[in-house]
N, C-alpha and C positions, 0 to 999 in steps of 0.2 A: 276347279272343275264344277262346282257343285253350284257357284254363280253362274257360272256359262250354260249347264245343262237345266238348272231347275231354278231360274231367277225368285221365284215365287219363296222357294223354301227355302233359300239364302236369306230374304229379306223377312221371311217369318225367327228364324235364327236369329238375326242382326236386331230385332228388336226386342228379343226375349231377352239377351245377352248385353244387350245396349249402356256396358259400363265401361269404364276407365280401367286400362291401356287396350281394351279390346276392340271396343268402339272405333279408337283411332287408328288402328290398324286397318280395320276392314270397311269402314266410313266410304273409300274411293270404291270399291268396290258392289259396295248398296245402290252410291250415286250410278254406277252401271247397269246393275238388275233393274232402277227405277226408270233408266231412261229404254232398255230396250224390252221394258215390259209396255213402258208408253207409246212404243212405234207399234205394237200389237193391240191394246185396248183404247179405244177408241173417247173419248171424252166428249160431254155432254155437253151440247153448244146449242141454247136457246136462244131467239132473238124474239124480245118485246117491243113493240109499240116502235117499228121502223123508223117513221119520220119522213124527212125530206129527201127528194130527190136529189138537193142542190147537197155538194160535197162538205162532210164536216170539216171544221174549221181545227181541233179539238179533239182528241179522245182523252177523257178519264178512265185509266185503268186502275181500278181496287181491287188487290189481291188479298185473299183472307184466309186462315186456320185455325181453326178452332175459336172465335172472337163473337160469338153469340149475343154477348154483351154490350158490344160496339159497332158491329158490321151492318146496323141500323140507320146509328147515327151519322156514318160516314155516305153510307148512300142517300141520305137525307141532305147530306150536306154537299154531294156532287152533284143532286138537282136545281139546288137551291141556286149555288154558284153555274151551271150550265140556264137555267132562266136569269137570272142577270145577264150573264155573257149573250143570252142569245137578245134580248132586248137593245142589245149593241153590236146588233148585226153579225157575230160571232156564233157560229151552227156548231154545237159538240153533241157527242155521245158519251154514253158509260158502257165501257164492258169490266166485269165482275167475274174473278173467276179465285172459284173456290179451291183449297187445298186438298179434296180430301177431310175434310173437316168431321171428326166422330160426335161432336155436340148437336146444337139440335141449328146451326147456324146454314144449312142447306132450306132447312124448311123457313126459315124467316128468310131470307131471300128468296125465295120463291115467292110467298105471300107477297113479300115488298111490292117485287118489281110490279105486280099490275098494278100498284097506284101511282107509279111516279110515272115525270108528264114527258122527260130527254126520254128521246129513244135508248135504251138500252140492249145489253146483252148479257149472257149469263153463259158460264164455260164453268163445269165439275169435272175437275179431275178424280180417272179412279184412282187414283195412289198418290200417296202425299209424297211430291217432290221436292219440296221446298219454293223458298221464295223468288228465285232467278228464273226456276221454268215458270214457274206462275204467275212469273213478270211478262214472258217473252208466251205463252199465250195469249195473255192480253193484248201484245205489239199485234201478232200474228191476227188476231179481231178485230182491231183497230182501226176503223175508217177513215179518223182524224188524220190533217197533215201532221200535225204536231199530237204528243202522246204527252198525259200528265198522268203521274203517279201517286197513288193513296195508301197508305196502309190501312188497313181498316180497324185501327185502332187511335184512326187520328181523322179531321176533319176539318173541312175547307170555308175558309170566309168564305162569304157572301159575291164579293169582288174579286177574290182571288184568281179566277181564269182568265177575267178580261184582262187583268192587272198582268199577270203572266202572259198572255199574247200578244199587249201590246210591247210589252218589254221585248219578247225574243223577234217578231216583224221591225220593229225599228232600231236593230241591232246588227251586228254579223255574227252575233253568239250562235253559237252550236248547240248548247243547252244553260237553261236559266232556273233557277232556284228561288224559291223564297223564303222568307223570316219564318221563324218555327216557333210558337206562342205555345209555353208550356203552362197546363191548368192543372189547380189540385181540386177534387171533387169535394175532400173533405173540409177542406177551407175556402175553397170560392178563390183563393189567386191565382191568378191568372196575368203576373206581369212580368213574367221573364222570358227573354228574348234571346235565342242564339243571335252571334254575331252574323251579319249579310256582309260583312269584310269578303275580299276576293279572296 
């Protein structure tokens, strides 16, 4: 009753309480205060630096929580790679849409975006959802045919959109993935490679 009547102060509960076996009890139940709190409050949907008339090719969605530390360098790195792709005829955007994020990772995204050159967008949720709504906001912004995902804790070659577009255009794939190149900060390596096995 008390999720149904007062969403707000079930999910203020749910995080005071937020331990083991109780968490997993009432977990399904949070996930419902936070989606029919989101059909009432409204989220914050900015759009920078428009762009082109002509349809993207492309959208890069980075979804972020609390990554203040990283959520820089991944939009740094979906511009990077959206100027290559567009130098090959290939039109993308970025929308960015934040968790909720309690760190200070709303205000360097805001900073950011007026320096970068791809048209972007920017979408704050007020309530932290998790990573699935804050995927499918993104879809939902998305002007690209195609949608490529970021976590904003991670970061795009240079090539990697073109490399991704021409892969799924001259395929019948439905969705296409690439190599995952993991780096350590405190050593500098950077040679290990998940499998691209099917």
């Amino acid at each position: 009753p008390v999720a149904y009547l007062t969403p707000k102060l079930f999910l203020a509960a749910f995080h005071v309480f937020n331990f083991e076996p109780f968490s997993r009890v009432y977990r399904s139940m949070a996930r419902y205060c936070r989606s029919r709190l989101m059909r009432t409050e409204q989220a914050l949907i900015q759009h920078h630096n428009q762009g082109s008339e002509y349809p993207f090719e492309v959208t890069i969605v980075i979804t972020s929580y609390n990554y203040q530390n990283f959520i820089a360098q991944a939009i740094f790195s979906a511009n990077t790679a959206s100027i290559y792709a567009r130098t090959r005829g290939i039109l993308t955007d970025i929308v960015v849409v934040d968790d909720c994020s309690t760190d200070n990772s709303k205000a360097i995204i805001e900073n950011l975006v007026q320096t970068i050159e791809t048209p972007i967008s920017t979408v704050f949720l007020p309530l932290n959802c998790g990573p699935s709504v804050a995927r499918n906001f993104g879809i939902k912004n998305a002007r690209g045919r195609y949608v490529a995902f970021l976590d904003a804790d991670n970061t795009l070659m240079d090539t990697a959109i073109h490399d991704l577009y021409a892969a799924i255009v001259n395929t019948d794939a439905a969705a296409i993935y690439g190599q995952v190149q993991t780096f350590n900060y405190a050593t500098g390596a950077s040679d290990v490679r998940f499998s691209s096995e099917p």
